[in-house]
C-alpha positions in Angstrom: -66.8 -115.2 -29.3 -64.8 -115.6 -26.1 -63.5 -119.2 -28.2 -61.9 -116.3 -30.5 -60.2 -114.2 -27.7 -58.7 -117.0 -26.1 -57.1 -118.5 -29.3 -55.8 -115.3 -30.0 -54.6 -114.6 -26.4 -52.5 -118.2 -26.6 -51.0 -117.2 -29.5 -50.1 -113.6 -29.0 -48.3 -115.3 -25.6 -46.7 -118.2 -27.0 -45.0 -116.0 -30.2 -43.5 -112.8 -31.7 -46.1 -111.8 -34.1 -44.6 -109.8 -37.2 -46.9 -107.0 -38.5 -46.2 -103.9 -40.8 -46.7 -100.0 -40.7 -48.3 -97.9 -43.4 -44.8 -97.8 -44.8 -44.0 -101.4 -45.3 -41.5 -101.2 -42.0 -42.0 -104.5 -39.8 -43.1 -103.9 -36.2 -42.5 -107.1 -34.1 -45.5 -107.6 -31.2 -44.4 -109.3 -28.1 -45.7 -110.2 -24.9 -45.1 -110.0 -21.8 -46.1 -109.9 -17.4 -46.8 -106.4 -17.9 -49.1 -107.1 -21.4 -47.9 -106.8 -25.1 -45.5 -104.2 -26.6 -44.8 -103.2 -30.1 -40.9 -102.6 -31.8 -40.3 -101.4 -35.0 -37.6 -102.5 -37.3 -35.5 -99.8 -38.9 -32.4 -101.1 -41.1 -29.6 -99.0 -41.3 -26.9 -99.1 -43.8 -23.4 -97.6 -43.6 -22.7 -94.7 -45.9 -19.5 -94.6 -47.9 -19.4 -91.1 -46.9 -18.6 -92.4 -43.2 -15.3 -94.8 -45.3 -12.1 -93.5 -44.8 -9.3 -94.1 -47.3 -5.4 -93.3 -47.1 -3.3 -92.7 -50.4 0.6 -91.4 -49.9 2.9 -90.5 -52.8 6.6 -90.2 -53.6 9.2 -89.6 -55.7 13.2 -89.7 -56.8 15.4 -87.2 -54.8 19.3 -86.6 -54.9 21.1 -86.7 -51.7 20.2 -83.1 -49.9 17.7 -82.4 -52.3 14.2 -80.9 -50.1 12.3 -84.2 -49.9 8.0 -83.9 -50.3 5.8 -86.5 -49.9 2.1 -86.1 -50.2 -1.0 -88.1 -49.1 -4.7 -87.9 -48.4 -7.4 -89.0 -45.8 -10.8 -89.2 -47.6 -13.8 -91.1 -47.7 -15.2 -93.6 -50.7 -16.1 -90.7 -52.9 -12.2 -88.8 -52.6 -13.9 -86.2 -50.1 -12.6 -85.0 -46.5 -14.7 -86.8 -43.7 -16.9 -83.9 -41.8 -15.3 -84.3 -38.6 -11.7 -83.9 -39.5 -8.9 -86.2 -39.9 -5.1 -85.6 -38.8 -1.8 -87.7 -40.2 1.5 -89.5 -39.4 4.2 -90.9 -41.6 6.6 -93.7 -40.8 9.8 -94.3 -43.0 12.6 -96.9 -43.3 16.4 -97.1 -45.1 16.6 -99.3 -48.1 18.0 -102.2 -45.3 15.0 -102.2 -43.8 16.1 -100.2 -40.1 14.2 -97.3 -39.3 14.5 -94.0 -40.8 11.9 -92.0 -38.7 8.2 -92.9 -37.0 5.3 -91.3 -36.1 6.2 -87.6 -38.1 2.8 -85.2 -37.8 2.5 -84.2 -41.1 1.3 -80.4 -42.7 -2.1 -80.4 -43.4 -2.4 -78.7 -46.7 -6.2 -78.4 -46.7 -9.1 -80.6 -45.2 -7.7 -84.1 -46.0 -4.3 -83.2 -47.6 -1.3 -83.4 -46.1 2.3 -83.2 -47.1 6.0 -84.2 -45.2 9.1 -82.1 -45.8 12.3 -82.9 -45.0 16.4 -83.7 -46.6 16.8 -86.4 -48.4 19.7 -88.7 -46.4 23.1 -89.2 -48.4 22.1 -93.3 -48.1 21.2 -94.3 -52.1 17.9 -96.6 -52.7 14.4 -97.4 -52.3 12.6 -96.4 -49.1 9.3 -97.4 -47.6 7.0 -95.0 -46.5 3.6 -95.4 -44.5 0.8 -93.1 -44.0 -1.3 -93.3 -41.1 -4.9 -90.8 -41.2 -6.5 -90.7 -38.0 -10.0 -89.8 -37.4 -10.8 -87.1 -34.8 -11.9 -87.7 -31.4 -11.9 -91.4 -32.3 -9.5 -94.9 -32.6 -10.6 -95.3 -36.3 -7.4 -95.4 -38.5 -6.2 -96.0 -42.2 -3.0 -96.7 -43.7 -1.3 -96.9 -47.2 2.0 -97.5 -48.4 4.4 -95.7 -50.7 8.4 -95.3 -51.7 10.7 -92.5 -52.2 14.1 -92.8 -53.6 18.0 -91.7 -53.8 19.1 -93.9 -57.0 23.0 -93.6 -57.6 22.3 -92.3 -61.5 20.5 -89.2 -60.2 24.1 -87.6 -59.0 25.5 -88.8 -62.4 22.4 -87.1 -64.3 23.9 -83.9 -63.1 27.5 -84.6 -63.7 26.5 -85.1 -67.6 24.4 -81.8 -67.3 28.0 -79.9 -66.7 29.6 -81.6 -69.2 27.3 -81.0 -71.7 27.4 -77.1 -70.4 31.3 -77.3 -71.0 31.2 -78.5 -74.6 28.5 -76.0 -75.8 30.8 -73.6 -74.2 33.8 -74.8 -76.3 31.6 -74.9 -79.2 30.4 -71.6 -79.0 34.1 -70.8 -79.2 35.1 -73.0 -82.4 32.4 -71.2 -84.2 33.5 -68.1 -82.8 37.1 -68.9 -84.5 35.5 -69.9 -87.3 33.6 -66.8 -88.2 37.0 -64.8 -87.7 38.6 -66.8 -90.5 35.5 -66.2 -92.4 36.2 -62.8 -92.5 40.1 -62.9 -93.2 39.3 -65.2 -95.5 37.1 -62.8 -97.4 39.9 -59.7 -97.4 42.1 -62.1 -99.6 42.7 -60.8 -103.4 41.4 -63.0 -106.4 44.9 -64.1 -106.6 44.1 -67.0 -104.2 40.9 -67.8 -105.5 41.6 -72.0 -105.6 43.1 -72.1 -101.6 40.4 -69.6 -100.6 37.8 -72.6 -102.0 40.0 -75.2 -100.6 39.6 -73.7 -97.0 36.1 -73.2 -97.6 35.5 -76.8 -98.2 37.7 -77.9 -95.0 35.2 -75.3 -93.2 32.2 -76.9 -94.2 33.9 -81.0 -93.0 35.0 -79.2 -90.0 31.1 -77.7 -89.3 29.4 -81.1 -90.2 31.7 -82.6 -88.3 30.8 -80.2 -85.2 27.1 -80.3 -85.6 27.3 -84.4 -86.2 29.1 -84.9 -83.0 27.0 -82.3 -80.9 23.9 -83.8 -82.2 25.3 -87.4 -81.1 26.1 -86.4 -77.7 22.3 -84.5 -77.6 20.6 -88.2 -78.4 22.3 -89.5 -76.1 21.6 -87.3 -73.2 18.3 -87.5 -74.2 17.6 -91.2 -74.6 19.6 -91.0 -70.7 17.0 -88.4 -69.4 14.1 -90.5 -70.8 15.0 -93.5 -69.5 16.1 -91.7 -65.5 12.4 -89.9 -65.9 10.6 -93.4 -66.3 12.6 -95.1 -64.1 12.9 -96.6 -60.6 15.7 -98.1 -58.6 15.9 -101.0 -60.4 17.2 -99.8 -63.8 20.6 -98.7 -62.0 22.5 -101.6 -63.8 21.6 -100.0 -67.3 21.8 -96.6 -66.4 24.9 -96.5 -64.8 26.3 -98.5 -67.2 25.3 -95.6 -70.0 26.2 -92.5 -68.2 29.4 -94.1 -67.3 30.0 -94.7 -71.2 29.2 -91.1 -72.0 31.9 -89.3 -69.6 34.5 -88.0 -71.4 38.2 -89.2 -70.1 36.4 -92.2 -68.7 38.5 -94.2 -71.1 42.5 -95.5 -71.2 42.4 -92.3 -68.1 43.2 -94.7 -65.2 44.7 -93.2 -61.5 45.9 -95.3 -59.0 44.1 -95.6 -55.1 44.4 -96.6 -51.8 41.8 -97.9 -49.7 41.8 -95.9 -46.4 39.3 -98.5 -44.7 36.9 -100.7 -45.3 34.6 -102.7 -42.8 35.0 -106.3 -42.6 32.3 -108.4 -44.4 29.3 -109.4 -41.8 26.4 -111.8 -43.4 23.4 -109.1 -43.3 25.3 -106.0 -42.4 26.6 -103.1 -44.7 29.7 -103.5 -45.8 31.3 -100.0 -46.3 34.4 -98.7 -48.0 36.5 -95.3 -48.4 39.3 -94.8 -51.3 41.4 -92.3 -52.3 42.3 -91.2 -55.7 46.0 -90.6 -56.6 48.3 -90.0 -59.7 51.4 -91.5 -60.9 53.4 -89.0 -58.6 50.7 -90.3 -55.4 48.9 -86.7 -55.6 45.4 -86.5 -54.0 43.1 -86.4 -57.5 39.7 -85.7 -56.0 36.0 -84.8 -57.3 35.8 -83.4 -60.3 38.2 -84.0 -61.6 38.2 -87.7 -60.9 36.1 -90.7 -59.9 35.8 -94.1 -58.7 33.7 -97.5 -59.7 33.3 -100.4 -57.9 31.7 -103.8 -58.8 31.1 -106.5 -56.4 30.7 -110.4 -56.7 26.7 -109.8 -54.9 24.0 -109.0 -57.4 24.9 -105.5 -58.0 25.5 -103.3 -60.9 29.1 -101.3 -61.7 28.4 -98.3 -60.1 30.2 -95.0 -59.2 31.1 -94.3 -56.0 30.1 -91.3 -54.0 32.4 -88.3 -53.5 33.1 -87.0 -49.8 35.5 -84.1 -49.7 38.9 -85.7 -50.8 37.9 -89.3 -50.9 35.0 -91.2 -52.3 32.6 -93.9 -50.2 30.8 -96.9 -51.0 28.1 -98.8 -49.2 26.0 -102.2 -49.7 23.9 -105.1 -47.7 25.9 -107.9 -47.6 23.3 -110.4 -48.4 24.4 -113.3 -49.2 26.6 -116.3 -47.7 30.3 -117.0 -48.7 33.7 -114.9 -49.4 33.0 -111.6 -51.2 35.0 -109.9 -53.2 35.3 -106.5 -54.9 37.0 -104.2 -57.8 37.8 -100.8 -57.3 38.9 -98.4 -60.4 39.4 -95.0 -60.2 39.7 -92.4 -63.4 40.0 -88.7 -64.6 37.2 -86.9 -64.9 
């Protein structure tokens, strides 16, 4: 018998002897100067209700336009963490400097939080980032998003008042129309064959009127479709379209002088002012004219921006060798 306690002693001394509770938990024996001791083994897992998650949307905005951008700090299941969270936004220009950092942003409820703010006069893409922070500790998440100024969103609208000024002139030719309807109507039988005749030149001149509004209506339409599914990168097409839908835009040319323009610095905008002008060297400014410009970088025909009695024009100059540019300016 004391053969038995002495084999167990060595071994209980020389090991860690793993044993388990009534719930299948191991409990780890060890010994030691002071005797033996007993630790149980207890595995815990991280919940995903602990996870924290950052999502940040955008959107298209035209210059001035109240900018909103929203985002959330959740855990894995899309819920707000228990102990709170709070959040920041950085932002950058379409070149890449730095639009604003570290921005608190409005918590709408627990988790959700939205940035207000003007949209800048500066046309393209920018990059946004959302930073949630958990309270009281370092523990942080990020996510990534865009908002954007694209150059067709200011021609959208100009289209929207054209189209408003030829209902308006429709509404009047039917108007006109009606009236000689009704003298039409007070003439004796006598002139039976030319009231029939101007009956019939009614009708070509009402198909005529609906064929032409209902042209211009697809058209807007098909524009409108293709602005609300698109990003920045459709400018070539759109602007290309809109442009073509102006009316005037056509054999409507005015002559211009460049008031300045920055010399061209590899990696630096490049920026340009001109100024509209008649035969006569009158000022013609917004509405009722406006200006393109094309250059020889990677960039669409676009329409340049109207300030006061001038119009502006801005790009990255991003690539080596000369660069030119074309300028054209037209009534509205």
């Amino acid at each position: 018998m004391k053969l038995w306690f002495v084999l167990i002693g060595l071994l209980l001394v020389s090991a860690c002897i793993p044993f388990t509770d009534e719930s299948g938990s191991n409990i780890l024996v060890r010994s030691g100067v002071e005797g033996f001791s007993a630790e149980r083994q207890l595995a815990v897992e991280a919940s995903p209700q602990t996870l924290l998650k950052a999502m940040v949307k955008g959107s298209i905005y035209e210059t001035g336009e109240q900018v909103s951008v929203f985002g959330t700090c959740l855990n894995a299941t899309d819920e707000p963490l228990t102990i709170g969270t709070f959040a920041t936004m950085n932002s950058w220009y379409p070149n890449g400097t730095i639009f604003f950092t570290n921005v608190s942003m409005f918590e709408l409820q627990s988790g959700y939080y939205v940035y207000t703010g003007v949209m800048s006069a500066v046309q393209g893409t920018y990059l946004t980032e959302l930073i949630c922070h958990v309270n009281g500790t370092g523990e942080t998440a990020k996510a990534w998003g865009e908002w954007q100024n694209p150059a067709w969103v200011a021609l959208i609208g100009t289209i929207n008042g054209s189209m408003s000024n030829i209902s308006y002139q429709l509404s009047n030719i039917s108007s006109q129309v009606s009236n000689v309807s009704i003298q039409l109507a007070n003439f004796t039988l006598h002139v039976d064959n030319q009231f029939n005749q101007t009956w019939a030149y009614q009708n070509q001149t009402n198909l005529l009127i609906n064929a032409t509004y209902n042209n211009l209506s697809q058209q807007i339409t098909v524009v409108g479709q293709i602005a609300n599914a698109s990003v920045d990168r459709n400018d070539s097409y759109l602007a290309g379209l809109i442009l073509s839908l102006l009316p005037g835009a056509s054999n409507s040319s005015l002559n211009y002088t460049v008031d300045s323009e920055d010399a061209p610095i590899f990696m630096k905008t490049w920026s340009i002012q001109v100024t509209a002008r008649n035969s006569a060297g009158k000022v013609i400014q917004y509405p009722d004219s406006y200006c393109t410009i094309s250059t020889n970088l990677p960039s669409p025909v676009v329409q340049m921006t109207s300030q006061g009695n001038h119009f502006v024009y801005s790009i990255l100059i991003n690539r080596l060798g000369d660069f030119t540019y074309t300028v054209a300016c037209y009534w509205s």
